[in-house]
MDTraj code that builds the backbone (N, CA, C; nanometers):
import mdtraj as md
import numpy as np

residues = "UNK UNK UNK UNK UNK UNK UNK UNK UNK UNK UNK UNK UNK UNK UNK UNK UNK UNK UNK UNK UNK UNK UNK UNK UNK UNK UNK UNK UNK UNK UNK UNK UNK UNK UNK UNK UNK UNK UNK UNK UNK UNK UNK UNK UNK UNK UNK UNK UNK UNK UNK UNK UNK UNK UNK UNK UNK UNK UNK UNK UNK UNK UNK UNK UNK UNK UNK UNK UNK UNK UNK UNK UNK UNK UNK UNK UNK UNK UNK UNK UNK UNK UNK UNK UNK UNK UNK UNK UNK UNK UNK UNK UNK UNK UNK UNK UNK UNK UNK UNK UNK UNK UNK UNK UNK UNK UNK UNK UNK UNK UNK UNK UNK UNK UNK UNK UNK UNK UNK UNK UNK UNK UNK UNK UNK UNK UNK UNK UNK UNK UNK UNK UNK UNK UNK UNK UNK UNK UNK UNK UNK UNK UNK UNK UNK UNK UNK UNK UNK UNK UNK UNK UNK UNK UNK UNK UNK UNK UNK UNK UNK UNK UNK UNK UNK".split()
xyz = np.array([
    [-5.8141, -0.2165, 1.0725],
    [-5.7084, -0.1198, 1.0904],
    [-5.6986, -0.0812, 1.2365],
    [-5.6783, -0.1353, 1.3188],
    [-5.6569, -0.1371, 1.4570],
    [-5.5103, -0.0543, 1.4863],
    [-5.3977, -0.0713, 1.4239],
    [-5.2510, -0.0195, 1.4556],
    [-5.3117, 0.1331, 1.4362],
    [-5.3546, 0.1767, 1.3366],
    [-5.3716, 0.2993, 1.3212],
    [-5.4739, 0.3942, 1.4580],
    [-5.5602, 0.3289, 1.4851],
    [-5.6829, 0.3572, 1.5552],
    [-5.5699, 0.3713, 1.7165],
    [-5.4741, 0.2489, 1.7054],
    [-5.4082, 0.2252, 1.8585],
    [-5.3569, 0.3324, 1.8925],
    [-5.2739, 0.3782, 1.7475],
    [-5.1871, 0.5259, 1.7406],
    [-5.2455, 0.6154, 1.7604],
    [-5.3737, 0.6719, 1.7409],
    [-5.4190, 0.7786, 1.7727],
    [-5.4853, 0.7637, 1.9119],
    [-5.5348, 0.6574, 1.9865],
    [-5.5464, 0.6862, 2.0733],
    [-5.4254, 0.7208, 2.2059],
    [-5.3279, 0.6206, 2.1391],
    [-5.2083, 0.6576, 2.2788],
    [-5.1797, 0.8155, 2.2769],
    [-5.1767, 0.8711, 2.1612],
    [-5.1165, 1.0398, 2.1391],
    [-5.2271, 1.1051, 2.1505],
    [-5.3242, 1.0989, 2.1450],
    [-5.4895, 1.1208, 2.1635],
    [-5.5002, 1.2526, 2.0854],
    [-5.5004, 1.2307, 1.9740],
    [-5.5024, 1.2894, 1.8376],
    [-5.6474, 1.3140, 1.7737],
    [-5.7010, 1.4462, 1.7208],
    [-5.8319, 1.4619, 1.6942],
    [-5.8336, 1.4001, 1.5734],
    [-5.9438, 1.3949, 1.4989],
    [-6.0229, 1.3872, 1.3579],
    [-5.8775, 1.4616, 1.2993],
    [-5.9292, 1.5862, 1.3477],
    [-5.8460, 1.6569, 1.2258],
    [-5.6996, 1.6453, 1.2375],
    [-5.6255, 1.6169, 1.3345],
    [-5.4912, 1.5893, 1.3454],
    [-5.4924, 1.4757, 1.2671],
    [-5.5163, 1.3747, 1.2959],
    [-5.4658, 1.2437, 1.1962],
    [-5.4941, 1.2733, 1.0637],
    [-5.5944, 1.3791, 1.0032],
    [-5.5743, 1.3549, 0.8695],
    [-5.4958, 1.4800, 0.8297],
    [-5.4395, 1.5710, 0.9012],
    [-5.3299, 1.6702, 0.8820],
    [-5.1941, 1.5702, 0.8317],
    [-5.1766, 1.4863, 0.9488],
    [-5.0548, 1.4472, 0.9508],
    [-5.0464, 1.3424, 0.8637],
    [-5.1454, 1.2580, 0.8249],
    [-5.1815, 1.1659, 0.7347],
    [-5.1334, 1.2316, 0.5695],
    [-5.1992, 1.3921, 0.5546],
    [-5.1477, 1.4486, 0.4673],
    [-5.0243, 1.4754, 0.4246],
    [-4.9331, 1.4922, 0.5451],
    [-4.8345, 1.5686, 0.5417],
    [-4.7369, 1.4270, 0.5065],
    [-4.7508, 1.2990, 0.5803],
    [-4.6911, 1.1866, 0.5514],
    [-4.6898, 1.1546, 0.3856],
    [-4.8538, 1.1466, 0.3468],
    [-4.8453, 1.0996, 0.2142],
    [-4.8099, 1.2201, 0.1231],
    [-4.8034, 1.3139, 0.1264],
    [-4.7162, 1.4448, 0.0581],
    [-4.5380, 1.3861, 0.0513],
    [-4.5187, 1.3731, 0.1819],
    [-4.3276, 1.3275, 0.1613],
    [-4.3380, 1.2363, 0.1179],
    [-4.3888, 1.1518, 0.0930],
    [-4.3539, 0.9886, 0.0137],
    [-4.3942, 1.0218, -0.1294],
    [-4.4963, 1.0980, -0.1827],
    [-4.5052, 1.1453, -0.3290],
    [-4.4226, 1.2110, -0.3643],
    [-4.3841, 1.3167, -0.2665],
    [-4.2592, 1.4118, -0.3147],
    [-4.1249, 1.3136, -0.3375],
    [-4.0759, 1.2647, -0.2259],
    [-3.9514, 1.1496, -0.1960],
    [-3.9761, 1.0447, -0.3047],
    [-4.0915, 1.0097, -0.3560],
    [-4.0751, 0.8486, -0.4779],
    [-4.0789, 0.9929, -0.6216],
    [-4.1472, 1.0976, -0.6705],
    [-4.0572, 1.1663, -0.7617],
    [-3.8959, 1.2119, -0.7652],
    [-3.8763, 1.2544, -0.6735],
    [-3.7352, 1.2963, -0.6523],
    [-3.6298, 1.1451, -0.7259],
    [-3.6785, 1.0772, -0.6516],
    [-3.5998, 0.9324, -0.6811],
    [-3.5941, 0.9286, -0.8422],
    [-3.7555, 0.8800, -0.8561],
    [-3.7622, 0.8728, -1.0291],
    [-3.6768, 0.9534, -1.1250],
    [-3.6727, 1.0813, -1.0441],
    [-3.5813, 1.1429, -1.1793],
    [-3.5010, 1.1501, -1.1625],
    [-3.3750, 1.1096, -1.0388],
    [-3.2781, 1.1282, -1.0342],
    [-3.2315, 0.9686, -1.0926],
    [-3.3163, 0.8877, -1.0614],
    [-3.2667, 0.7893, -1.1302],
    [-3.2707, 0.7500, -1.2649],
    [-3.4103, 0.7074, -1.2942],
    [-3.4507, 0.6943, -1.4280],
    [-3.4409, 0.7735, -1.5312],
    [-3.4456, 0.9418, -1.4976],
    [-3.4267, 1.0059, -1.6194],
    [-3.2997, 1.0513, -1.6376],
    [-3.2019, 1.0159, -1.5361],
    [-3.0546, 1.0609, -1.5926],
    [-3.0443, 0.9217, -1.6374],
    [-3.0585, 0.8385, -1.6396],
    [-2.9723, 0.6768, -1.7087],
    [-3.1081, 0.7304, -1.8830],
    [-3.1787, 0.7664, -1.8955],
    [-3.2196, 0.7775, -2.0188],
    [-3.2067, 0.8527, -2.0886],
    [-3.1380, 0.9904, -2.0307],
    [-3.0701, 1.0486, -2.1344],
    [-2.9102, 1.0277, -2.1121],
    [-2.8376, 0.9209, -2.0741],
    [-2.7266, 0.8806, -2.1097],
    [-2.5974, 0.8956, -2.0417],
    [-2.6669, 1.0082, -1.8913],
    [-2.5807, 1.0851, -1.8082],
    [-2.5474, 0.9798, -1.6879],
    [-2.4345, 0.9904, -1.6328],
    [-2.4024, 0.9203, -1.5391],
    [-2.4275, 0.9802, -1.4018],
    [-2.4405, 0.8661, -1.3601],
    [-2.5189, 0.9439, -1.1942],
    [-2.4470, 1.0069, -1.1521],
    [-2.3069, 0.9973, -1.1531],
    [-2.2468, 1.0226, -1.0670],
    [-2.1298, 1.0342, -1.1279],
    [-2.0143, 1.2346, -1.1247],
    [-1.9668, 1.2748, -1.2021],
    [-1.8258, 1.2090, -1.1212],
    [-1.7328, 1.1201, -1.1650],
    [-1.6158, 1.1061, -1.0728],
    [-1.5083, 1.1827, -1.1390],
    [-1.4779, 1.2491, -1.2380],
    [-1.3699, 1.3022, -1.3176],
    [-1.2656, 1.4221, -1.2858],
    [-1.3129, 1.4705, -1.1405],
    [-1.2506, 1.5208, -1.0562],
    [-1.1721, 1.4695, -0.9498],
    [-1.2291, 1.3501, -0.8776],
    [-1.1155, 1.2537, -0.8141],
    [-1.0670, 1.1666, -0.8713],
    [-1.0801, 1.1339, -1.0144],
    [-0.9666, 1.0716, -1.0816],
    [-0.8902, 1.1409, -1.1148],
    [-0.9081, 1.2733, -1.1831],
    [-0.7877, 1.3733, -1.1456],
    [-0.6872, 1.3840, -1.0476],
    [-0.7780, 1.3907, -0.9110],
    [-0.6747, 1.4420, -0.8090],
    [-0.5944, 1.2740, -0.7536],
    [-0.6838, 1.2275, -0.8038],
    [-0.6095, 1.0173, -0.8072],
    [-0.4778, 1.0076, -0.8679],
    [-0.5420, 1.0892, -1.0160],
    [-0.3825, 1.0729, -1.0940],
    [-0.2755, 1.1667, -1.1021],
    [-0.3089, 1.2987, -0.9977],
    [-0.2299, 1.3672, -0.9969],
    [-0.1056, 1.3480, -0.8561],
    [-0.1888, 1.2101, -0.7412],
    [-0.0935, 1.2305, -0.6831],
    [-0.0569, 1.0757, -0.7060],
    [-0.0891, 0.9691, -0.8064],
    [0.0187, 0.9137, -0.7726],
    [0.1470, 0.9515, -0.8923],
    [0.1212, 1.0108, -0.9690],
    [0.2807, 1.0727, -1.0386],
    [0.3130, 1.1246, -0.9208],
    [0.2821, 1.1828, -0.8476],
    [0.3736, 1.2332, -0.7163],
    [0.4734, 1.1125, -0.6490],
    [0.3754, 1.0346, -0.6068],
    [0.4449, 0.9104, -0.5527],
    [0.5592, 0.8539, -0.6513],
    [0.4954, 0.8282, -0.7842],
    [0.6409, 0.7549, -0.8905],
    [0.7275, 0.8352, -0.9036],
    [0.7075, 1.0111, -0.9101],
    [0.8258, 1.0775, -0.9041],
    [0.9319, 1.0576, -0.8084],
    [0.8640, 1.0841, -0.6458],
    [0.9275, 1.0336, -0.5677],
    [0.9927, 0.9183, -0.4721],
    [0.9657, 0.8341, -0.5523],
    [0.9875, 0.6703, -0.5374],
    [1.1745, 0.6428, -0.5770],
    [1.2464, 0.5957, -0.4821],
    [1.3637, 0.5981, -0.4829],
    [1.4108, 0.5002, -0.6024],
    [1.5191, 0.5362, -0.6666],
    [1.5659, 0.5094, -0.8061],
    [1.6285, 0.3263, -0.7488],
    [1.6714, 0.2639, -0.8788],
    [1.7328, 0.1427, -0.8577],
    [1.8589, 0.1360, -0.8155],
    [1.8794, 0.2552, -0.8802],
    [2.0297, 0.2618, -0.8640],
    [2.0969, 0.2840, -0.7325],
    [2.0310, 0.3202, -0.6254],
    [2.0048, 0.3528, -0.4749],
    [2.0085, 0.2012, -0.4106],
    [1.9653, 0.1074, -0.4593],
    [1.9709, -0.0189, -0.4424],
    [1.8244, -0.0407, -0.3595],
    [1.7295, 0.0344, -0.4091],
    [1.5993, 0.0114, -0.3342],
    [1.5457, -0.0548, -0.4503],
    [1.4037, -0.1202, -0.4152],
    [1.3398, -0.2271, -0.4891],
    [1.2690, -0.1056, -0.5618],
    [1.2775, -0.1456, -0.6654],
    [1.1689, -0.0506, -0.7659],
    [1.0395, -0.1289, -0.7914],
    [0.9353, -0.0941, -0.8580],
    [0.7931, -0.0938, -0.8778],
    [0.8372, -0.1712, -0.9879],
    [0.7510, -0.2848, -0.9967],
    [0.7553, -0.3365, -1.1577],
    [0.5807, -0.2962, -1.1763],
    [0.6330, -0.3833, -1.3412],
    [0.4356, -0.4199, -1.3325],
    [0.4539, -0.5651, -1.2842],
    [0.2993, -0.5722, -1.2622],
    [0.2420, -0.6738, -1.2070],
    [0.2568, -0.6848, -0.9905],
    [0.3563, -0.6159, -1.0010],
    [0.4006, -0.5767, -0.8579],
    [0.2394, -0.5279, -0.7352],
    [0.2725, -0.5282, -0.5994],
    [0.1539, -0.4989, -0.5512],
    [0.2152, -0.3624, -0.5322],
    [0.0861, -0.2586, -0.5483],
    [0.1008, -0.1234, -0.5561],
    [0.0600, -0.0463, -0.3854],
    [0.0464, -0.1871, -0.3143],
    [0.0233, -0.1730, -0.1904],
    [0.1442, -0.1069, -0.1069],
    [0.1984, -0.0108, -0.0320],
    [0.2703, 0.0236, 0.0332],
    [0.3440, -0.1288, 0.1368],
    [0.4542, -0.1359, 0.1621],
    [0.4984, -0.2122, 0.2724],
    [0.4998, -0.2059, 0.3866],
    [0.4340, -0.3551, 0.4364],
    [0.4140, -0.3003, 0.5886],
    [0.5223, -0.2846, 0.6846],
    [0.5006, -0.1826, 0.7846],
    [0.6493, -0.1684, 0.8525],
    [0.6268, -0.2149, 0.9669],
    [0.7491, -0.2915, 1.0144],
    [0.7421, -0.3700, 1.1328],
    [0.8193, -0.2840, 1.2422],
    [0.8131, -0.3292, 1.3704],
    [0.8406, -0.2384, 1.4607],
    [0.9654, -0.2625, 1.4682],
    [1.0018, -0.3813, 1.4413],
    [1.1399, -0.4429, 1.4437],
    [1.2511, -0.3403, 1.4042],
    [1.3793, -0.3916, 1.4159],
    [1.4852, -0.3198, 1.3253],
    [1.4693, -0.3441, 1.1789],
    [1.5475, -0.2990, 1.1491],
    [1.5992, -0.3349, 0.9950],
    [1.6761, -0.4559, 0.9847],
    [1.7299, -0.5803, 0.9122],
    [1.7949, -0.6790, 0.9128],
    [1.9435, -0.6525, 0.8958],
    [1.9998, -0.7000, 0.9894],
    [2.1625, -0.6600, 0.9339],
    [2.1958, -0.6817, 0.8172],
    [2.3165, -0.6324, 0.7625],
    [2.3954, -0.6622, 0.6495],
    [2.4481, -0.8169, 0.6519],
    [2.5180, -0.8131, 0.5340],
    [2.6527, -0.9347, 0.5533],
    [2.7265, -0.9580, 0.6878],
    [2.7271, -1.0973, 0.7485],
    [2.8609, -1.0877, 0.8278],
    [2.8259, -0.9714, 0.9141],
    [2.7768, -0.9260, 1.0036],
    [2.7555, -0.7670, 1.0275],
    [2.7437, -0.8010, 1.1817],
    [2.7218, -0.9207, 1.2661],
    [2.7088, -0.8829, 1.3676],
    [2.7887, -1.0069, 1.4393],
    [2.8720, -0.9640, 1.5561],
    [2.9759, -1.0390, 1.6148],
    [2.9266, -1.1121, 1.7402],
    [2.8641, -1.2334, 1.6762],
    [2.7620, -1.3033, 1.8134],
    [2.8754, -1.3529, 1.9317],
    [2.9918, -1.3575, 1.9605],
    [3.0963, -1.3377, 2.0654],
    [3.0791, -1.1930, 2.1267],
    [3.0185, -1.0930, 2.0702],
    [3.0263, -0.9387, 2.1300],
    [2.9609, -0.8917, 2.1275],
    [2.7757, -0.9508, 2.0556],
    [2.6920, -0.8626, 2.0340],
    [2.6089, -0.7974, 2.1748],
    [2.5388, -0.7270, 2.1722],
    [2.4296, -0.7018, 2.2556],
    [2.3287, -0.7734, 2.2532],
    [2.2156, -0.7629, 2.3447],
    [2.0848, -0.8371, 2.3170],
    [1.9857, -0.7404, 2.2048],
    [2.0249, -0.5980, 2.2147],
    [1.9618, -0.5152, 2.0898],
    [1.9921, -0.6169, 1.9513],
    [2.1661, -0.6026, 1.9446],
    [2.1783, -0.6310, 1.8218],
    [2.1406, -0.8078, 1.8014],
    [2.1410, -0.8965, 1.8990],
    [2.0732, -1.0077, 1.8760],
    [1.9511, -0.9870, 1.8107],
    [1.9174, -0.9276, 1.8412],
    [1.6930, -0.9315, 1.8626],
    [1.7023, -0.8650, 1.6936],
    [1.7922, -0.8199, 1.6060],
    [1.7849, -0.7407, 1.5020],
    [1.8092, -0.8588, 1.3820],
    [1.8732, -0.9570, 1.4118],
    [1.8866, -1.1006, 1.3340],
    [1.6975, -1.1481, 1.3239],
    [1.6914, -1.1984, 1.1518],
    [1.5807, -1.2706, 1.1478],
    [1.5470, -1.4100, 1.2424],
    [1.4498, -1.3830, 1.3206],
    [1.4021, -1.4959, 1.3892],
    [1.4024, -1.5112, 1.5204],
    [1.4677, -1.3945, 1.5630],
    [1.5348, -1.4145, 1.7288],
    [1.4820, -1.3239, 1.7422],
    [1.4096, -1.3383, 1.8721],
    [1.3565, -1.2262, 1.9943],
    [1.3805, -1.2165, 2.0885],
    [1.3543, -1.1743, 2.1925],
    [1.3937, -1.1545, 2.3417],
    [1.4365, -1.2557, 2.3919],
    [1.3644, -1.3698, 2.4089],
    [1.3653, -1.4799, 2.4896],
    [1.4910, -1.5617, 2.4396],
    [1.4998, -1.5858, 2.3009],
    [1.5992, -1.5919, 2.2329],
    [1.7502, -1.5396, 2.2282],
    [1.7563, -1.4072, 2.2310],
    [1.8554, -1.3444, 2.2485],
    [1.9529, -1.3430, 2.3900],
    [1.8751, -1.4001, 2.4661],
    [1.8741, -1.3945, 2.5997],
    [1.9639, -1.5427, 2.5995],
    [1.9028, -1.6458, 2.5511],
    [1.9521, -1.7447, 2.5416],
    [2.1090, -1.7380, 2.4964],
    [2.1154, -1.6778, 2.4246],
    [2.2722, -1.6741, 2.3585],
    [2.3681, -1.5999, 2.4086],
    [2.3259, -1.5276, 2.4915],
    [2.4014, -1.4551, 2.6074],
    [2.4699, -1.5464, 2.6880],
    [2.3699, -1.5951, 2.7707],
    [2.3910, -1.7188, 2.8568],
    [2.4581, -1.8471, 2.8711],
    [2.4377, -1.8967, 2.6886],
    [2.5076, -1.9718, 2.6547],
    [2.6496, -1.9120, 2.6891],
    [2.7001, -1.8420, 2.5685],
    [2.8232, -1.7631, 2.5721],
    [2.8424, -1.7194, 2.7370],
    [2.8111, -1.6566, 2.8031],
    [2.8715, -1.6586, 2.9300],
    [2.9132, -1.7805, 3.0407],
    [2.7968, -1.8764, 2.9930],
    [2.8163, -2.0422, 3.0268],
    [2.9397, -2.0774, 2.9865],
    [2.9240, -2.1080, 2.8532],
    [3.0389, -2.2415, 2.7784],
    [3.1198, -2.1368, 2.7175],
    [3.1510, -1.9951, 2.7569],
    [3.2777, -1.9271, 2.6316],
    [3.2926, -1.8794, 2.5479],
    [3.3182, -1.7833, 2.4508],
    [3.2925, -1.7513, 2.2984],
    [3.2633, -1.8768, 2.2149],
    [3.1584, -1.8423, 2.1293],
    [3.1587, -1.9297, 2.0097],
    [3.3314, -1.9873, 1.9370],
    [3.3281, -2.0913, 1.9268],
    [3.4893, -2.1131, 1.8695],
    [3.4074, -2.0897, 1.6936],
    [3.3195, -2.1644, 1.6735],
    [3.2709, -2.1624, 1.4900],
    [3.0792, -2.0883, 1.5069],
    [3.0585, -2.0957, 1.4195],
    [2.9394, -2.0008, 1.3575],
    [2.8659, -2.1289, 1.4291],
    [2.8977, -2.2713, 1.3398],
    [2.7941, -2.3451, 1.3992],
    [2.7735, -2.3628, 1.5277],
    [2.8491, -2.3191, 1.6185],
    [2.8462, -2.3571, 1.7628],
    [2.7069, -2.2817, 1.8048],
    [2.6579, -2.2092, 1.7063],
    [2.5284, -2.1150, 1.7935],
    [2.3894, -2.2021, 1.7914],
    [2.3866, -2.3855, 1.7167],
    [2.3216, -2.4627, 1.7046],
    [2.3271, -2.5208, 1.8206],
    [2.3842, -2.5056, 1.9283],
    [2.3747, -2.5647, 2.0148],
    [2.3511, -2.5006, 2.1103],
    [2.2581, -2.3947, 2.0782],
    [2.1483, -2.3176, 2.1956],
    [2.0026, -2.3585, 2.1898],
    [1.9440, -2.3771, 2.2889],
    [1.8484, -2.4479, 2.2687],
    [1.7389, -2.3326, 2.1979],
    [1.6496, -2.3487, 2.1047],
    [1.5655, -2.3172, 1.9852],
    [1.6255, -2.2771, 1.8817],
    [1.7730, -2.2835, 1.8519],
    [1.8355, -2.2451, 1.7418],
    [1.8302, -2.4360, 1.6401],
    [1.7436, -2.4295, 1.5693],
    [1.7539, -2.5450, 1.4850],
    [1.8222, -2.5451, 1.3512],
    [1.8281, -2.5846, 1.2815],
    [1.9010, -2.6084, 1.1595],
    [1.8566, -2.5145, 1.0243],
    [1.7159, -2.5213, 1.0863],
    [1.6392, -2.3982, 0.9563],
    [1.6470, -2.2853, 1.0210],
    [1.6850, -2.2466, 1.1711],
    [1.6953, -2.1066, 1.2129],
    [1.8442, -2.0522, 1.1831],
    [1.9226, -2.1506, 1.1969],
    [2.0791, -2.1309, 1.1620],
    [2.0221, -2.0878, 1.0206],
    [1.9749, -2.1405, 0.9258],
    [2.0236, -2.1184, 0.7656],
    [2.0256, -1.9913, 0.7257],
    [1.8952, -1.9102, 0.8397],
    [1.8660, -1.7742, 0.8106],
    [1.9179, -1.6849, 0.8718],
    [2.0597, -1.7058, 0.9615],
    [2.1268, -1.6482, 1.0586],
    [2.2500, -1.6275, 0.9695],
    [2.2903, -1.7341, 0.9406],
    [2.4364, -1.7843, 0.9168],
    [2.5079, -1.6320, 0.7882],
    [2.4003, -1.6100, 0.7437],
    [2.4698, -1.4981, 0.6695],
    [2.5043, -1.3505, 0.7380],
    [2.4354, -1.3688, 0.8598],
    [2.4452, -1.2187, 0.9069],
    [2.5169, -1.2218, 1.0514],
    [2.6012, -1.2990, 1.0765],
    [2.6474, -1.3426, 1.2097],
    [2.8161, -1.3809, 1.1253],
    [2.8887, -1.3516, 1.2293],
    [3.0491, -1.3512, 1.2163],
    [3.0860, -1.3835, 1.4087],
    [3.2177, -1.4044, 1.3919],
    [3.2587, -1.4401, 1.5096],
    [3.3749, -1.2827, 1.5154],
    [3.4100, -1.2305, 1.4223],
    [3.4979, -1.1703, 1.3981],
    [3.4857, -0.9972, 1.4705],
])
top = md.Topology()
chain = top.add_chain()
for i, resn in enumerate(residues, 1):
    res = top.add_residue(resn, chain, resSeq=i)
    for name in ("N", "CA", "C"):
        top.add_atom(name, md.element.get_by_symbol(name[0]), res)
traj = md.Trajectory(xyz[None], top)
């Protein structure tokens, strides 16, 4: 037993200190391994659960009726909750909101309202400016395929929310 002997000499601890503190150590570990025992073993044997949760399932289920109360109707034309649905909130992007139908006049838009179309960002939006100040108003919708990164699958997801009008 050398570790022990090492310890008392670095702190230079008498006879009677090491077996004070020796006491006082093996006292908390008898006290600390009962405490355990019965909080463990004798509540699971008489049938009690460790641990009472029936108060935050309360206040669990009291606020999400809050939330379904206040969850906007269908008829509003917002997506309602099904089952099977994720009960996860939606994440919000910093972005705009997506235009409507037909909603934005790529002959007149801004670079705001560019950048608000799915798929187009700055660098993008920028592009279609340029074009159009280059070669002229768009004469047709498809003419915006002939900006360079506008491809055929970026048109498909444009084409509904872009007008010349």
């Amino acid at each position: 037993m050398r570790f022990p002997r090492s310890v008392v000499e670095y702190f230079g601890f008498t006879k009677t200190e090491t077996r004070v503190i020796l006491f006082i150590l093996g006292a908390f570990l008898v006290g600390g391994g009962l405490k355990l025992y019965e909080f463990y073993f004798q509540a699971a044997d008489q049938g009690e659960p460790l641990f009472d949760y029936t108060e935050s399932d309360r206040e669990f289920q009291k606020r999400a009726e809050g939330l379904l109360k206040s969850a906007p109707s269908e008829r509003s034309g917002a997506r309602a909750v099904t089952e099977g649905s994720s009960s996860q909130p939606a994440k919000r992007s910093k972005r705009k909101a997506t235009p409507t139908v037909h909603s934005i006049n790529i002959n007149t838009a801004s670079k705001d309202q560019l950048m608000a179309l799915p798929g187009i960002g700055e660098e993008l939006s920028e592009r279609i400016i340029l074009y159009r100040e280059d070669h002229g108003q768009f004469a047709s919708v498809g003419d915006l395929k002939n900006v360079k990164g506008i491809g055929d699958k970026k048109f498909e997801q444009l084409k509904l929310y872009i007008t010349l009008e």
